[in-house]
C-alpha positions in Angstrom: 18.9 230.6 28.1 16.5 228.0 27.1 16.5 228.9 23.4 20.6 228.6 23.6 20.4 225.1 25.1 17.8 223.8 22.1 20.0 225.7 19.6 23.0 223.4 21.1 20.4 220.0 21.0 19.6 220.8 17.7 23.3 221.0 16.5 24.5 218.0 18.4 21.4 215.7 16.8 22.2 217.1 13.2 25.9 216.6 13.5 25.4 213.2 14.8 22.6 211.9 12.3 25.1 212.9 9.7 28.1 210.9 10.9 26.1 208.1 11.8 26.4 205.0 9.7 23.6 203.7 7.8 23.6 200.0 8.6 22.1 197.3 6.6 20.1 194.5 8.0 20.2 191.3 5.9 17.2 190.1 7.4 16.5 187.1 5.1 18.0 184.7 2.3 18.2 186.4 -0.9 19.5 185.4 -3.8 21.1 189.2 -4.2 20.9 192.0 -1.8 21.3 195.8 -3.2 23.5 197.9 -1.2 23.7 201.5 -2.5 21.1 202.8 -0.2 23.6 202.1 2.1 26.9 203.0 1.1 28.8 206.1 2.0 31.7 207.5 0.0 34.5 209.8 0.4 36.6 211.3 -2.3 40.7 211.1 -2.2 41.8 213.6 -4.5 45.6 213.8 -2.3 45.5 210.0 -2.8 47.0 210.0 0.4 44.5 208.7 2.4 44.9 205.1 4.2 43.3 202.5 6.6 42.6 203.2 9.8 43.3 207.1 9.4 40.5 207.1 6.9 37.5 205.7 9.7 38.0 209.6 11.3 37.2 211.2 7.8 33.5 212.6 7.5 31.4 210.0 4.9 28.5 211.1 3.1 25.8 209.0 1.7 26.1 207.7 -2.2 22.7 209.4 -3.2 23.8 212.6 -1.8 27.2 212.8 -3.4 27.1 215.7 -5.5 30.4 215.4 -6.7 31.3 215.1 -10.1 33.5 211.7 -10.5 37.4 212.3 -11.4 39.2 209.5 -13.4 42.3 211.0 -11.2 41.0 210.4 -7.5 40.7 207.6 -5.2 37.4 207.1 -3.7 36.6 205.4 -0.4 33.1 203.8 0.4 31.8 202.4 3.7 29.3 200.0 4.0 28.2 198.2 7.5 25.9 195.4 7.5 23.8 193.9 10.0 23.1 190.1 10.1 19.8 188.8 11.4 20.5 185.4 9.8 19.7 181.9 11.4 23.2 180.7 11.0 26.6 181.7 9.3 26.3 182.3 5.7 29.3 183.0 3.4 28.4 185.8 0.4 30.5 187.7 -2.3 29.9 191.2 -1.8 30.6 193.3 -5.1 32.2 196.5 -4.8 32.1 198.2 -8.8 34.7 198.1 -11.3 38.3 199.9 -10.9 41.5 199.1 -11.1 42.8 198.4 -8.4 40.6 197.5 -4.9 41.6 197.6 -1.1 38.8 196.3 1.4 39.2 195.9 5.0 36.4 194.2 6.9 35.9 195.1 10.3 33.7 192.5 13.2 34.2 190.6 15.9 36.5 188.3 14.7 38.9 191.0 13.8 40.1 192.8 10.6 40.2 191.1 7.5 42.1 192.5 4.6 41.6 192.0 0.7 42.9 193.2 -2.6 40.3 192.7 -5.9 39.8 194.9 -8.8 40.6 194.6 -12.3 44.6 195.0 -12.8 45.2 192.5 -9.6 46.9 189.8 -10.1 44.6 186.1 -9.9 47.0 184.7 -7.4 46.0 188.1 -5.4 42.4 187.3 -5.3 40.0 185.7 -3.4 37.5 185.6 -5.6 38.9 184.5 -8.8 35.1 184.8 -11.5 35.0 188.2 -13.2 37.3 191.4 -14.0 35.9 193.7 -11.5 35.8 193.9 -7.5 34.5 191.5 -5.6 35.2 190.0 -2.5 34.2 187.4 0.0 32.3 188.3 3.0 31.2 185.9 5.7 27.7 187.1 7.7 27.5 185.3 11.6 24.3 184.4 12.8 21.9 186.7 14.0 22.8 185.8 17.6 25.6 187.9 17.2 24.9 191.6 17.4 28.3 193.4 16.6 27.7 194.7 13.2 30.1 194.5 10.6 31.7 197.6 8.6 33.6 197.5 5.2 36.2 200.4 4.3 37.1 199.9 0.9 38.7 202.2 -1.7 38.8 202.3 -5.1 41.1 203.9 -7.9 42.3 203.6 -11.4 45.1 204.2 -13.7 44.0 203.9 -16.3 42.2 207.9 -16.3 39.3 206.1 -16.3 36.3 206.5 -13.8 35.9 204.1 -10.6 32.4 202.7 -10.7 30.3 202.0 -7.0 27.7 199.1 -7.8 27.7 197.4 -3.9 25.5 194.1 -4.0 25.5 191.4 -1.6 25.6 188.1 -3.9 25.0 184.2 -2.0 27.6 182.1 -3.2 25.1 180.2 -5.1 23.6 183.3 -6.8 27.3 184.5 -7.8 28.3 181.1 -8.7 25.4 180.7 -11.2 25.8 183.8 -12.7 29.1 183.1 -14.0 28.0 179.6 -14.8 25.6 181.6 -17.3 28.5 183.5 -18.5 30.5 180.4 -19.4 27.4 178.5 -21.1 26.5 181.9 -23.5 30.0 182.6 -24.5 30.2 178.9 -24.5 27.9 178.8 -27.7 28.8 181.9 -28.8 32.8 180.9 -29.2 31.3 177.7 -30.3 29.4 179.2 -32.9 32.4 182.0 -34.4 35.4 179.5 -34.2 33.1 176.7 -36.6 32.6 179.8 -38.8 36.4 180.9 -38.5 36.9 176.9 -39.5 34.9 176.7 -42.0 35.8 180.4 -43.8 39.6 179.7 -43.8 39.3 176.3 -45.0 37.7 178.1 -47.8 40.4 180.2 -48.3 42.4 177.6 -48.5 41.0 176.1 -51.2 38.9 178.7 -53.5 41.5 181.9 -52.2 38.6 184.0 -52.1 39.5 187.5 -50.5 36.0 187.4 -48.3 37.3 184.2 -47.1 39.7 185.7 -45.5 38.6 188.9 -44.4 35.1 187.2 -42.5 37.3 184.7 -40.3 40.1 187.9 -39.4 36.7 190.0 -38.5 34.9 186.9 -36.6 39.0 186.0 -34.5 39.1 189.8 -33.8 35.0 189.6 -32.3 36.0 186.4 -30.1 39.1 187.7 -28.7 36.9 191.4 -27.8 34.1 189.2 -26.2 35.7 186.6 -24.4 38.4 190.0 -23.0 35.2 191.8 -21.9 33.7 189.2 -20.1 36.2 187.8 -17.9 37.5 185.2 -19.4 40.9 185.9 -20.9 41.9 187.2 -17.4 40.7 184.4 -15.6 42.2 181.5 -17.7 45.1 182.9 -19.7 46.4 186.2 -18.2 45.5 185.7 -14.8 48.9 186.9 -13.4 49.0 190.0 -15.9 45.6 191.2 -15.9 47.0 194.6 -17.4 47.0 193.3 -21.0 43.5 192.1 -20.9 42.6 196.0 -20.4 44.7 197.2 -23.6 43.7 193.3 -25.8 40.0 194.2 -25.7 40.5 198.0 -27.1 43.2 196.7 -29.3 41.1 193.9 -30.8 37.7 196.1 -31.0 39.7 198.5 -33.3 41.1 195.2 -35.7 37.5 193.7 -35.8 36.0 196.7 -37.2 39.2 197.2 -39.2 38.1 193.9 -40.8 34.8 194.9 -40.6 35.2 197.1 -43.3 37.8 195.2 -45.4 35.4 192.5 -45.7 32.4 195.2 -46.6 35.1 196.7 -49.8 35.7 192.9 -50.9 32.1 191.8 -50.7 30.6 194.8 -52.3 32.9 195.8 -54.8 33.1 199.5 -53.3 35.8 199.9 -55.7 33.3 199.6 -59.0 30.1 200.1 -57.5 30.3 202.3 -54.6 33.9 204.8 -55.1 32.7 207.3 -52.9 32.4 204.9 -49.9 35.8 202.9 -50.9 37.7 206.2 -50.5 35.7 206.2 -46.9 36.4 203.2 -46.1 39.7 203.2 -47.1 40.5 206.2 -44.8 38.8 204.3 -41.9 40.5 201.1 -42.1 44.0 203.0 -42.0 42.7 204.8 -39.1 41.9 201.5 -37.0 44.8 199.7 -37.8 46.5 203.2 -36.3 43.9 202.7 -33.1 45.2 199.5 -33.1 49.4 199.9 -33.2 48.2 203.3 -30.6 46.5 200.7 -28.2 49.4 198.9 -28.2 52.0 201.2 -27.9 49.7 203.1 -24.9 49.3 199.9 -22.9 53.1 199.5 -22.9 53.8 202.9 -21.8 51.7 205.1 -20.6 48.7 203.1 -19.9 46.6 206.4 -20.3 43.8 203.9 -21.5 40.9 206.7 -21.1 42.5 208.9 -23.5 42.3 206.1 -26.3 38.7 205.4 -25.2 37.7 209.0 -25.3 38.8 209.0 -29.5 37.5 205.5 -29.9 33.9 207.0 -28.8 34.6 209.8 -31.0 35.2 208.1 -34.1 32.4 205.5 -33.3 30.1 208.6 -33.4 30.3 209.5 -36.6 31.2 205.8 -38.1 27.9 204.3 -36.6 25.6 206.4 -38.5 27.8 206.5 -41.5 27.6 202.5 -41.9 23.8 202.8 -41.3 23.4 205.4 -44.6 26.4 202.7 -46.1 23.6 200.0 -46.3 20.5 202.0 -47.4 22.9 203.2 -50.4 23.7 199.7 -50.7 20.1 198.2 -50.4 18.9 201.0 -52.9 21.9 199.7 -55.3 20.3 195.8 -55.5 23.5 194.4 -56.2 22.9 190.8 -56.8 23.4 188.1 -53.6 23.8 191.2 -51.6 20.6 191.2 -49.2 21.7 188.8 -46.4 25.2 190.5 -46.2 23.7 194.1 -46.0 21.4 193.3 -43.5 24.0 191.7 -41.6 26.0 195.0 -41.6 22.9 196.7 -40.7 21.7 195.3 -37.5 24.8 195.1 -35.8 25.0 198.8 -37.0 21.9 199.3 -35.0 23.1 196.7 -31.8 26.5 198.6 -31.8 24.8 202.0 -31.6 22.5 200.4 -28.5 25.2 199.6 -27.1 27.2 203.1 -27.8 24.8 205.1 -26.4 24.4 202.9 -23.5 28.0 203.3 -22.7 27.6 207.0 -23.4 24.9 207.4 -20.9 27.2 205.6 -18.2 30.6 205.6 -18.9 33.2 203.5 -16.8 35.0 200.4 -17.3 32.4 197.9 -16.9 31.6 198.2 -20.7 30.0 194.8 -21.6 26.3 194.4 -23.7 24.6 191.2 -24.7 22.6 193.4 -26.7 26.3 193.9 -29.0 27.0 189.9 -28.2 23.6 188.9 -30.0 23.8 191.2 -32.8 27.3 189.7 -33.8 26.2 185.8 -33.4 23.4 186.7 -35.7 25.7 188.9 -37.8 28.0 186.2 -37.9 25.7 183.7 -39.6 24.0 186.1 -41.9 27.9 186.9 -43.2 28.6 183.3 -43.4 25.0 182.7 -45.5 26.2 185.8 -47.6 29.8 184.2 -48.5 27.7 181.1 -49.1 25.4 182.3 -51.3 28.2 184.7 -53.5 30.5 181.7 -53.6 27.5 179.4 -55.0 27.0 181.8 -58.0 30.4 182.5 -58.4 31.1 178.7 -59.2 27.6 179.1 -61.1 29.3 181.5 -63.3 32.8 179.5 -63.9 30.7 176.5 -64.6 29.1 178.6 -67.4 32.3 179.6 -68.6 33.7 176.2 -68.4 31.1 175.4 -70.9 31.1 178.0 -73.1 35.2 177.1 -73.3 34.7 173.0 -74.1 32.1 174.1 -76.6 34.6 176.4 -78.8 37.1 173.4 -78.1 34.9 170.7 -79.2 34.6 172.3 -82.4 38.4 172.8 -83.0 38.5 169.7 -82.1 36.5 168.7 -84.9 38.3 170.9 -87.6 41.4 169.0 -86.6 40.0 165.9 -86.6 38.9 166.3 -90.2 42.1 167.4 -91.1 44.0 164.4 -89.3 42.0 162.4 -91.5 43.1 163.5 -94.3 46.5 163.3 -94.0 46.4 159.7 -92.3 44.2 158.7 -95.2 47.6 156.6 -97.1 48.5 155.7 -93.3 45.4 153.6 -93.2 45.4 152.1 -96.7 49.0 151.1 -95.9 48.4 149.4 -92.4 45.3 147.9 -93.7 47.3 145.9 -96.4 49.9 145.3 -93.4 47.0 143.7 -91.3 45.6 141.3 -94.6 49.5 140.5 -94.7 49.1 139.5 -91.5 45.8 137.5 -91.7 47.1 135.8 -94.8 50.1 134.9 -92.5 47.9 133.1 -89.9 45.9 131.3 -92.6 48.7 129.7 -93.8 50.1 128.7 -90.7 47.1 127.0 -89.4 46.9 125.2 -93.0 50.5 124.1 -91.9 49.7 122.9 -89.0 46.7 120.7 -90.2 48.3 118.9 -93.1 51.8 118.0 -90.8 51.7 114.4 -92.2 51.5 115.1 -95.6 54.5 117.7 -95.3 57.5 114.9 -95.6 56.9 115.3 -99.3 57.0 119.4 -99.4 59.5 119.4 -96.9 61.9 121.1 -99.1 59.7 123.5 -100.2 58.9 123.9 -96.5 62.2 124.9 -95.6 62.4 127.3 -97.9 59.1 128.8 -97.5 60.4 128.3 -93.1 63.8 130.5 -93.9 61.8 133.1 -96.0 59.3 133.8 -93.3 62.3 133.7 -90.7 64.5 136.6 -92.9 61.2 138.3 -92.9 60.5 138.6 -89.2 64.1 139.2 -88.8 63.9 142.0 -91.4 60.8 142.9 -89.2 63.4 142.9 -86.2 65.9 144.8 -88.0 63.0 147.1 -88.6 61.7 147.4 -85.3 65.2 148.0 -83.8 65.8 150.8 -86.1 62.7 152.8 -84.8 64.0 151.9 -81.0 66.1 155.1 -80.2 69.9 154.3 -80.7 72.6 154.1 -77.9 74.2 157.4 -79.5 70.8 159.0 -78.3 69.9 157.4 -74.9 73.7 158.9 -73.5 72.7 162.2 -74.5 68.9 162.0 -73.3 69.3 160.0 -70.4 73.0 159.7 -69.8 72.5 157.3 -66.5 70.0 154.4 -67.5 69.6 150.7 -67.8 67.0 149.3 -70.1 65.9 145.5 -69.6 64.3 144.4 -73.2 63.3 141.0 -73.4 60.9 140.2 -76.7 59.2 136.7 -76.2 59.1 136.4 -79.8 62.0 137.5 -82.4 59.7 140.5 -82.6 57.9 142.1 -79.4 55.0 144.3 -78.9 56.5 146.1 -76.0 58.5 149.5 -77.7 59.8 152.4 -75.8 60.2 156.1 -77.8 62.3 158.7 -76.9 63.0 162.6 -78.3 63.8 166.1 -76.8 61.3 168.7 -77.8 62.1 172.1 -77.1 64.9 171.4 -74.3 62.0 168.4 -72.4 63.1 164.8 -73.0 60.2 162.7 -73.4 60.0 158.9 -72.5 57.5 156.8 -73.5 57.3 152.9 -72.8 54.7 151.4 -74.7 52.9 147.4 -73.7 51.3 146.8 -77.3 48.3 144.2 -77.8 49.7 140.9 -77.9 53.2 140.3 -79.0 55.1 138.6 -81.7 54.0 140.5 -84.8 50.7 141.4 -84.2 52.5 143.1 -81.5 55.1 144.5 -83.6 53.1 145.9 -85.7 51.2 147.9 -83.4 54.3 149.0 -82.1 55.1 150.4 -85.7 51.6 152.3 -85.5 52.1 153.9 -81.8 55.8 155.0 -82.8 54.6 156.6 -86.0 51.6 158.3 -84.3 53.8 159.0 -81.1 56.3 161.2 -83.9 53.1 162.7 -85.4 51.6 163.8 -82.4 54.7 165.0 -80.3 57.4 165.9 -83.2 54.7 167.3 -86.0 51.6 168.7 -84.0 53.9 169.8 -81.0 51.1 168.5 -78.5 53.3 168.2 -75.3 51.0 167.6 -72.6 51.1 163.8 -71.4 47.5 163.6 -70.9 46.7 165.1 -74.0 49.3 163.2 -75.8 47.4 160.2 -74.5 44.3 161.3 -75.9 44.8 162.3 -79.2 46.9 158.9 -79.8 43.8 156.9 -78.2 41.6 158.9 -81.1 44.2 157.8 -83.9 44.3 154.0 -83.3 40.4 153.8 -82.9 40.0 156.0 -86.0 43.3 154.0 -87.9 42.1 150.9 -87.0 38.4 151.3 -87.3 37.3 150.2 -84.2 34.1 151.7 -84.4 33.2 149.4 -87.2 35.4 146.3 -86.7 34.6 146.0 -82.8 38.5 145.2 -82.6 40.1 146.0 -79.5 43.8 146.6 -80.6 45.4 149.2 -78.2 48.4 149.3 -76.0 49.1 150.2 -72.3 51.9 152.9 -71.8 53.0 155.5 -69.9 54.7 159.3 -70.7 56.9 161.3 -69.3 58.6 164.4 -69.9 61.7 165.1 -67.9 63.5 169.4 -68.1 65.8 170.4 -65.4 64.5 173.9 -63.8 67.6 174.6 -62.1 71.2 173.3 -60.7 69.4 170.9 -58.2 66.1 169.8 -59.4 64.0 168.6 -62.2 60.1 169.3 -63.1 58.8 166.0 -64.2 55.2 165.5 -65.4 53.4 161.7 -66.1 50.6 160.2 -67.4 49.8 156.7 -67.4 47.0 154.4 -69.4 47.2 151.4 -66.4 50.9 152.0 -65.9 52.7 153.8 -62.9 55.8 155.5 -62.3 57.7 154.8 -59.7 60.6 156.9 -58.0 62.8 157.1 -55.3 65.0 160.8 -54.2 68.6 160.9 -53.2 68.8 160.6 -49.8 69.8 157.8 -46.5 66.6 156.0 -46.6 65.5 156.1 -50.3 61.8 154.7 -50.5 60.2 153.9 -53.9 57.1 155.4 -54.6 54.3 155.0 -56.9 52.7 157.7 -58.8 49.3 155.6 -60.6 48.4 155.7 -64.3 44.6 156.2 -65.3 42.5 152.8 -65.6 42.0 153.1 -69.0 44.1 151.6 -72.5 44.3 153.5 -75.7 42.8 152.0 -78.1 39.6 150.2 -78.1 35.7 150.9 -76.5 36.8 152.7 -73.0 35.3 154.2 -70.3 34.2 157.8 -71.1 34.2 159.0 -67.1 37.8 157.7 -67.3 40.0 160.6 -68.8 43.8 161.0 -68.9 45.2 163.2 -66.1 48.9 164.5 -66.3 50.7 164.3 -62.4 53.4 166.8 -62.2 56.3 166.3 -59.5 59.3 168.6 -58.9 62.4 165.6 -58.2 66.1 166.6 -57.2 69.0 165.2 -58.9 69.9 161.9 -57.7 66.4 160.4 -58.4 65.9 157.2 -59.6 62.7 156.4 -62.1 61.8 153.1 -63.5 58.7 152.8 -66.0 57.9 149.2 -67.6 55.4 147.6 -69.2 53.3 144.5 -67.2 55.7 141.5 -68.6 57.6 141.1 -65.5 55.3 141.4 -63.0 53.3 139.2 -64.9 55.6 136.0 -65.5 54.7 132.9 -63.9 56.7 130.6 -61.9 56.4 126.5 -62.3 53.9 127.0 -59.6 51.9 129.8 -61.9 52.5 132.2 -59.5 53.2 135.4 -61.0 56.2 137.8 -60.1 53.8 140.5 -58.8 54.1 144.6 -58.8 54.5 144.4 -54.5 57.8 141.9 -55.3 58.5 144.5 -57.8 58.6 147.0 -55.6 60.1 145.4 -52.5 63.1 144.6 -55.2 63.5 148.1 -56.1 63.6 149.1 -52.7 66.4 146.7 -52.2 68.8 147.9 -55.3 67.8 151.3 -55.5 71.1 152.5 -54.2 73.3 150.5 -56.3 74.9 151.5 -59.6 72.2 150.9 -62.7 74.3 148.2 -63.9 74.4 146.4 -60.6 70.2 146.9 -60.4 69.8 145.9 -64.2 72.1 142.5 -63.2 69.9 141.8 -60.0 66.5 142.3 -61.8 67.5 139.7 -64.5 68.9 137.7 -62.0 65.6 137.6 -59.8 63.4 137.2 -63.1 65.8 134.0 -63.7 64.8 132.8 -60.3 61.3 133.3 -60.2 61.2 131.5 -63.8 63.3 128.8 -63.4 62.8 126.9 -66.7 58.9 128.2 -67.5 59.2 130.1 -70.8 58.7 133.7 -71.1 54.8 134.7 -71.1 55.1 138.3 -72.3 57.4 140.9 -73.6 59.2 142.0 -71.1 60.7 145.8 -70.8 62.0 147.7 -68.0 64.0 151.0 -68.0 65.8 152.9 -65.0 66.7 156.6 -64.7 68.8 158.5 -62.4 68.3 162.2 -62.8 
């Protein structure tokens, strides 16, 4: 009877030390308290199971779960906590990682419900830091005995496994250690998006493939980081947390997509590595394929897990093969390829850290700074790399460049030989034109000394008076027969006005026009003085402009420019005579590209082009000539640089020489280019009769009396 009645004891203790509740007592003010000595679980595989019915169901210790986890099943835990505190202390207690989190808290007070877990909605949550499952928890003072319990369950959808991690944060503890989060992937975002900055803008300029690649790989790496950590979910997608779950896989399989984009491009796999190109190749169709998958999944099924399990399948077999990628490519010693290998090499070695440590514990709660460090210093090895190959690749086009204006130079001195032997009569000829010319002024001058004793010649003066006058009007005869004829300016440029006011009989301002090859090119030309020193430069730039353009078939304003700047020093012997004779001008070549619009290309030598389009509001603008003449000792950094501008129909264009803005008032006030401008804004729209009438009309104003200072020319287009 007596050995019945221990029997009986001995059940009753056992049964009731294993329902019992484990309680624990938060005896003092730590910064974190562990829990999972205490917690007690219960597995849900009829999913069924609710709150209160659930209290009656048998618990068993977390460290004496045998069960194997099932991504499937809901699991409860139980945790009871006894608070030996001086006063009421608020906490966040931290339940794990799952999908989806309901917590009941049970004291004195009465029962307090939560939802938390990673596919709740922000507005849902309590505690609003983080992906996972916390919650807040308030501990009374230790006066209070009653000790509070905490039913909570967990469960997924996503076929992946509900972690338990129960730890009893202060608010300050839990508040600092998101405060962390925010300050490393503070710097770290800081650090990728100036690298992403600086990579495209690149691109932008040089269009170098790597420069595109390296900032795709470095947006796909801050999208994954900042999705892991909490921090798309809890400032962007707060209210659909279920995208952040598919965006991190989705952009993890993109990255590495990139990843190896940027390793073909770098490396040349193509030529120096064919083997691993065709590998690569193969893998970067299979990630984009992860990456479409990922998206589709998360908009269906949601099966999540599934896509996890192949992802950690393919990584398996694609860490180690990028590891035996860069000893192939370190034994290869391709040139400026050290810093960009090892770059692919450590985070080779992080990411497999990282892999096995998600192998060896495999839920949700994925996240590694040891990955997070090896891509921040991956990042700026890569962008030292694309440094460094983009340094000797302009190395090597400066050689070329080189190479190039040295094979030029020496054409250009073949032709330059040749010019001068075909300009040799040229010169004889305009070097009796300018002792004409001297002889001219000498007898002038002579004139003008001896006027008292000329009432005795003054017959012979007349006649010597109307000789020279037929002559500089059989110089103007001469100089309007090389000015383009009406017949030709309709067909060029069938809707123009030109202004053309010579201060002398003769003028040094010319303008040259000829279509070559279906382009109409326009030249207006501001000789060295005017007069007939003038005129006679502007028989020199009209033959060398016909030589250049209509014989050597040099078509290029800029280089037009150029080679007519080399034939008046050499013409004119500048280098020995220290004159300065040139001319200012400008060139521009007008061919219609389609119904609509025409390609127009300019060069200047300190004149501009200006140019308003068709429209409501037509605004002139200014497209600037070089700061250099032709002709002359000129700056050698100043060279001639052609603009080109594509202009619709309806566009006006005026090119002149400086004599209008140059003319002086009574006051000596000159006309100006901003009046010039201001005017042209004013008559743009009018017929280019009307604005031909109004220019005259406000040089006759602004003169009023004072004689003309310059040669004055000024031509209007409308395309």
């Amino acid at each position: 009877m007596n050995r019945i009645i221990i029997t009986w004891l001995v059940i009753i203790i056992t049964c009731y030390g294993s329902s019992a509740q484990k309680t624990y007592i938060v005896s003092q003010k730590q910064a974190t308290h562990s829990l999972s000595q205490s917690l007690e679980i219960l597995a849900d595989s009829t999913l069924q199971l609710k709150y209160p019915a659930v209290k009656n169901q048998p618990f068993i210790l977390f460290s004496k779960f045998n069960k194997k986890f099932h991504p499937h099943e809901a699991y409860w835990g139980r945790l009871t906590l006894q608070s030996h505190l001086n006063y009421d202390e608020s906490f966040v207690l931290y339940l794990g990682s799952a999908n989806y989190g309901e917590v009941y808290i049970e004291s004195q007070q009465g029962l307090i419900e939560e939802k938390t877990g990673r596919l709740v909605p922000l507005s849902q949550k309590k505690i609003k830091e983080g992906r996972n499952a916390p919650v807040p928890l308030v501990l009374p003072e230790k006066s209070d005995q009653q000790p509070i319990t905490v039913y909570f369950r967990l469960y997924n959808v996503d076929h992946r496994l509900v972690n338990f991690v129960p730890v009893l944060y202060t608010q300050a503890t839990w508040g600092a250690r998101f405060k962390q989060r925010n300050l490393v992937q503070g710097i770290f975002h800081a650090i990728f998006w100036t690298l992403i900055i600086y990579q495209l803008s690149l691109f932008v300029l040089l269009k170098y493939k790597e420069q595109f690649y390296a900032p795709a790989y470095f947006i796909g790496l801050s999208v994954y980081y900042a999705s892991v950590y909490g921090i798309i979910p809890e400032f962007f997608l707060g209210e659909t947390p279920h995208i952040n779950e598919g965006l991190w896989i989705n952009s993890l399989a993109l990255h590495t997509a990139f990843l190896y984009l940027l390793m073909r491009a770098f490396l040349n796999t193509k030529k120096h590595f064919k083997t691993w190109h065709s590998i690569f190749t193969v893998l970067i169709k299979l990630h984009f394929i992860l990456a479409i998958a990922t998206l589709i999944v998360t908009i269906s099924t949601f099966n999540l897990g599934m896509l996890l399990i192949i992802i950690q399948a393919v990584y398996s077999f694609t860490l180690p093969l990028i590891t035996l990628f860069c000893i192939a490519a370190y034994r290869k010693k391709l040139k400026g390829s050290f810093l960009f290998i090892t770059g692919v090499l450590q985070i080779s070695i992080f990411s497999s850290i990282n892999f096995i440590q998600v192998m060896m514990h495999n839920t949700s709660n994925n996240s590694s700074m040891v990955a997070l460090i090896g891509h921040a210093i991956q990042a700026i090895l890569f962008t030292m790399a694309l440094a460094q190959k983009m340094k000797a690749s302009e190395e090597g086009k400066r050689l070329a460049q080189a190479e190039q204006l040295r094979l030029v130079a020496g054409q250009n001195t073949l032709l330059e030989q040749k010019v001068k032997e075909r300009t040799l009569k040229l010169e004889d000829k305009n070097h009796e034109i300018q002792m004409q010319n001297e002889a001219l002024m000498l007898q002038h001058e002579e004139i003008e000394t001896q006027r008292d004793a000329i009432d005795q010649q003054n017959k012979k003066l007349s006649e010597r008076n109307y000789l020279i006058s037929q002559s500089i009007k059989a110089a103007q005869a001469i100089q309007q027969a090389i000015l383009p004829h009406q017949e030709k300016l309709d067909k060029l440029i069938p809707d123009h006005f030109i202004l053309y006011k010579p201060k002398d009989v003769v003028s040094g301002d010319f303008y040259w026009l000829n279509d070559i090859e279906g382009t109409t090119f326009l030249a207006t030309v501001d000789c060295t003085g005017h007069g007939v020193p003038g005129a006679f430069m502007s028989l020199i730039g009209n033959t060398l402009l016909d030589k250049i353009i209509r014989v050597y078939k040099i078509l290029d304003p800029a280089e037009v420019l150029s080679r007519l700047h080399n034939e008046i020093f050499h013409t004119l012997r500048q280098q020995g005579t220290n004159n300065n004779y040139g001319m200012d001008m400008s060139l521009l070549t007008v061919k219609k590209t389609d119904d609509v619009n025409y390609e127009v290309n300019f060069c200047g030598a300190k004149h501009s082009l200006y140019y308003a389009t068709q429209g409501t509001d037509m605004i002139i603008q200014e497209l600037k000539g070089d700061r250099r003449s032709i002709g002359g000792f000129q700056p050698k950094k100043v060279s001639f640089n052609t603009q080109s501008i594509t202009l619709p129909v309806g566009t006006m264009l005026y090119t002149n020489s400086d004599g209008l803005k140059d003319q002086n008032n009574p006051q000596r006030k000159k006309f100006g280019s901003r009046r010039v401008t201001e005017l042209l804004n004013q008559i743009v729209h009018l017929p280019l009769t009307s604005q031909k009438q109004r220019l005259e009309e406000a040089l006759g104003e602004h003169m009023r009396g004072v004689s003309q200072r310059d040669d004055i020319l000024f031509i209007g287009i409308r395309l």
